[in-house]
C-alpha positions in Angstrom: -50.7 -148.7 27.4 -48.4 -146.1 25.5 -49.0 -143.6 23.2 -48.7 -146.2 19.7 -50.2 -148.9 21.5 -53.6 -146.4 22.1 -53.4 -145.3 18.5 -53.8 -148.7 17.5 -56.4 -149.7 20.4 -58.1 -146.9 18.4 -58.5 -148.9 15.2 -59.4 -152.6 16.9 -63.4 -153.2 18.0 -62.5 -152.6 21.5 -61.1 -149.2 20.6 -64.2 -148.6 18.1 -66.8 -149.3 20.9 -65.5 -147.3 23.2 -64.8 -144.4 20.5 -68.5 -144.3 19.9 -69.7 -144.6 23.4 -67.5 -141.7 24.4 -68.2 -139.3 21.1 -71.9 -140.5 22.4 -71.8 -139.0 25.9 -69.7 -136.3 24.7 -71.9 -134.8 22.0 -75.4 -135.3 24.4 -77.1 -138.4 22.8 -76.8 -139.9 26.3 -77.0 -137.5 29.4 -76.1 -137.5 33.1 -77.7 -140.3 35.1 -78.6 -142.7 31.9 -78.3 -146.1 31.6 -76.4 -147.8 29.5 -77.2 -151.0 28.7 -75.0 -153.8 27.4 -77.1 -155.8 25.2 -78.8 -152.8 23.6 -75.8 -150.8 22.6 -74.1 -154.3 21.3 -77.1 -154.9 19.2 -76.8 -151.2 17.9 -73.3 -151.6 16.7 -73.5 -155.1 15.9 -70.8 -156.4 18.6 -71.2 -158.7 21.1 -71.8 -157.6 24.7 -67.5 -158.3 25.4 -66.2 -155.3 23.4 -68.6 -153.3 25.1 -68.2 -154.5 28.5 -64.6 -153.6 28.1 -65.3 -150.7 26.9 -67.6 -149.5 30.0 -64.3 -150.3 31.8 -62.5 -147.8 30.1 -65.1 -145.3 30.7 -65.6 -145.6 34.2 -61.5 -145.4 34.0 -61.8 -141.8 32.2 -64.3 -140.5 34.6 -67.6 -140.3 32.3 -69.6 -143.3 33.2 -69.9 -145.2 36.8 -70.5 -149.1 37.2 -72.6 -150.2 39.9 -72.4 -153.6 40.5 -75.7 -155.8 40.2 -77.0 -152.7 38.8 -75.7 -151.6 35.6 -73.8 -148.8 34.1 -74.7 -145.2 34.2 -73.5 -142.2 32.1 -71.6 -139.6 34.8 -70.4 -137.5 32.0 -68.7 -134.0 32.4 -70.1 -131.0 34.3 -69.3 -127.4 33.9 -66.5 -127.9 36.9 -64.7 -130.5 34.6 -65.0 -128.4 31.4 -63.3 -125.4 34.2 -60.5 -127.5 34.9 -60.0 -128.9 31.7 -59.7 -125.5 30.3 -57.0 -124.2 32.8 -55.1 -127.4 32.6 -55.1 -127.0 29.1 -54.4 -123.7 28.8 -50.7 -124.8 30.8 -50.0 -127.1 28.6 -50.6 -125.2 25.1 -48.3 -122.6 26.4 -46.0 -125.1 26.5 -46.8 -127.0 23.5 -46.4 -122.8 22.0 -43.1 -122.8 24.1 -41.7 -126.1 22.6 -42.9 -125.0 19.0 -40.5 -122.3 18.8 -37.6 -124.5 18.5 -39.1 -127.3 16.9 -41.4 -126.1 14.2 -40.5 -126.9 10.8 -41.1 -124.4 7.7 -43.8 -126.4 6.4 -45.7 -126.3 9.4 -45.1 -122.7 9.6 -46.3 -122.2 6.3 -49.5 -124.1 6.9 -49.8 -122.3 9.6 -49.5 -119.1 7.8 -52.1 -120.4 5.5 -54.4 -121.1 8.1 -54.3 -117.9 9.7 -55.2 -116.2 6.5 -58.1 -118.6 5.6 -59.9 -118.3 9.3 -59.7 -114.4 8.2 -61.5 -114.6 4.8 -63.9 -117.0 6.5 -64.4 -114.5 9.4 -65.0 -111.6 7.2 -67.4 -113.9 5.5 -69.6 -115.7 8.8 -68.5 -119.1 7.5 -69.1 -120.6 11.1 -68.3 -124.1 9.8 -65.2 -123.4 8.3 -64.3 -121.4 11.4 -64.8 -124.5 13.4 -63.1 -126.5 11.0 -59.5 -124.2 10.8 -59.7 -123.8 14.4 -59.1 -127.2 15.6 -56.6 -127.4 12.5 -54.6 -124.5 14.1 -54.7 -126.8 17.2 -53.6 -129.9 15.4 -50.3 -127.8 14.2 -49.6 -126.1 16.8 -49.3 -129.7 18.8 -47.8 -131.5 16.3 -45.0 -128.7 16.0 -44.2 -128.8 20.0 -41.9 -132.3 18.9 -43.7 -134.2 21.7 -46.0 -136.8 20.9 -47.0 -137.0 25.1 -47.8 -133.7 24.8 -49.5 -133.7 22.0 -51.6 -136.9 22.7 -52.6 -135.3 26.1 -53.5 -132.3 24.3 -55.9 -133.6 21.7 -57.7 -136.0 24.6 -58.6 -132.7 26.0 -59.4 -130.7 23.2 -62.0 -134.2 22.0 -63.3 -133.2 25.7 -65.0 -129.9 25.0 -65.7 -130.2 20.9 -69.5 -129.5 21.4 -69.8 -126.2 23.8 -66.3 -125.1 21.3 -68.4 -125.4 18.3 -71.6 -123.3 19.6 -69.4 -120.7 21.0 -67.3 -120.5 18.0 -70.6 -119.9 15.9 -70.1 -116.6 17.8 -69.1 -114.8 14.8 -67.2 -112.2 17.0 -65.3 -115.2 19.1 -64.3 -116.3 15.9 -62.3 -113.3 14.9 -61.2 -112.9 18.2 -59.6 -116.3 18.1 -58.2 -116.0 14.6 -56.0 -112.5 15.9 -55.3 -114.5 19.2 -53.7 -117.3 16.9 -51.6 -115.1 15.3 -50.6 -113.7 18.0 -49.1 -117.3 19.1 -47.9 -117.8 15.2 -46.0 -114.2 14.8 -44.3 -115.3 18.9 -43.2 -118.5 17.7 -41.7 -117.2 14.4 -39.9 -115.1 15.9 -38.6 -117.9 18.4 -39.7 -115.6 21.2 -40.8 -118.7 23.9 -41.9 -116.8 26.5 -44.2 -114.6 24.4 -45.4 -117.7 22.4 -46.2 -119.3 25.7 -48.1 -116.5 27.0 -50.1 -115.6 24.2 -51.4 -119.7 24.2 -52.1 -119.5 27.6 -54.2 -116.6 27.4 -56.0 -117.8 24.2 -57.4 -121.1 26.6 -58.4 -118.7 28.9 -59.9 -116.5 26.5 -62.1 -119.2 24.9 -62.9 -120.6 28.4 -64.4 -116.9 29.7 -66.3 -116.6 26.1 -68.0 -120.2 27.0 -69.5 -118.8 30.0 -70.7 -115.8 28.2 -72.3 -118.6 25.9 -73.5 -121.4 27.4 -71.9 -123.1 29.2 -74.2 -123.8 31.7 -76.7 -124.9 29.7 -74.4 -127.2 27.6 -73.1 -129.3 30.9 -74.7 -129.9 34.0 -73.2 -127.7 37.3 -72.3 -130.9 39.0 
């Protein structure tokens, strides 16, 4: 399945059944080691048990449920080791989504990116944790859509869905949050000045800055070790 093909998928019941399962098991509602049944969650979302047999398949596919057969289907989730490598393999690839951007950003994503930066510092000064949250992931969403790959950018977004819920309770770390906002324009002010090798550096460090601030905050608590 390619990239237009999984953007549709996203819209059709099969794709909407399986995008509530996993926002499910990635928020919490269902932890590690639950069952998930079939005929309760088709009853819930008003499908028939197909859609969401096909979309345990996909699941089990991505790593956060495993089928046992005769048995049933059983939530595997992520664990703190995942959310590790997720977080280093990510922070590769928005260098290089940073990297890319310097040649292939256009002015009005640099002005909205301008524009961002200067909203996530009002909002800072102010404790607006939501907002924070909110400009954030829209820096994100810029940043990819400016590297002029849409393989890149879809792989980036799938990761950055991953870790939503232990990114918003350490971003309500008023202090992360205005750390993050000078570490984005860092990346902005590298990239404007078509500097690659700065822009790509000063991503990568950002991922690994908000990984080492999630184990200051939680991050154990919010996934399991293994």
């Amino acid at each position: 399945m390619n990239v237009k093909d999984e953007v549709t998928d996203k819209y059709s019941l099969r794709g909407r059944v399986y995008s509530k399962i996993r926002e499910d098991i990635l928020d919490g509602r269902y932890r590690n080691g639950d069952e998930l049944r079939e005929i309760a969650i088709g009853e819930e979302l008003g499908v028939s048990r197909t859609p969401v047999r096909e979309a345990f398949r996909q699941l089990e596919l991505e790593g956060l449920i495993r089928i046992v057969p005769n048995k049933g289907a059983y939530v595997t989730g992520i664990t703190a080791k995942d959310v590790k490598d997720i977080y280093m393999i990510r922070s590769m690839l928005e260098g290089l989504a940073a990297k890319w951007a310097t040649e292939n950003i256009t002015d009005e994503q640099m002005n909205e990116m301008e524009e961002n930066i200067c909203l996530s510092e009002f909002h800072s000064s102010k404790g607006h944790a939501a907002q924070m949250s909110e400009l954030d992931n829209r820096f994100h969403e810029i940043l990819y859509e400016a590297c002029g790959s849409k393989m890149l950018e879809h792989q980036l977004i799938e990761y950055h869905e991953y870790v939503l819920r232990v990114r918003r309770k350490t971003l309500s770390q008023n202090k992360r949050g205005s750390e993050s906002t000078e570490e984005h324009k860092m990346i902005m002010e590298a990239i404007k000045q078509k500097d690659a090798k700065k822009a790509e550096s000063a991503a990568n460090r950002h991922i690994v800055n908000a990984y080492e601030n999630m184990v200051r905050n939680g991050l154990k608590e919010a996934y399991p070790e293994n």
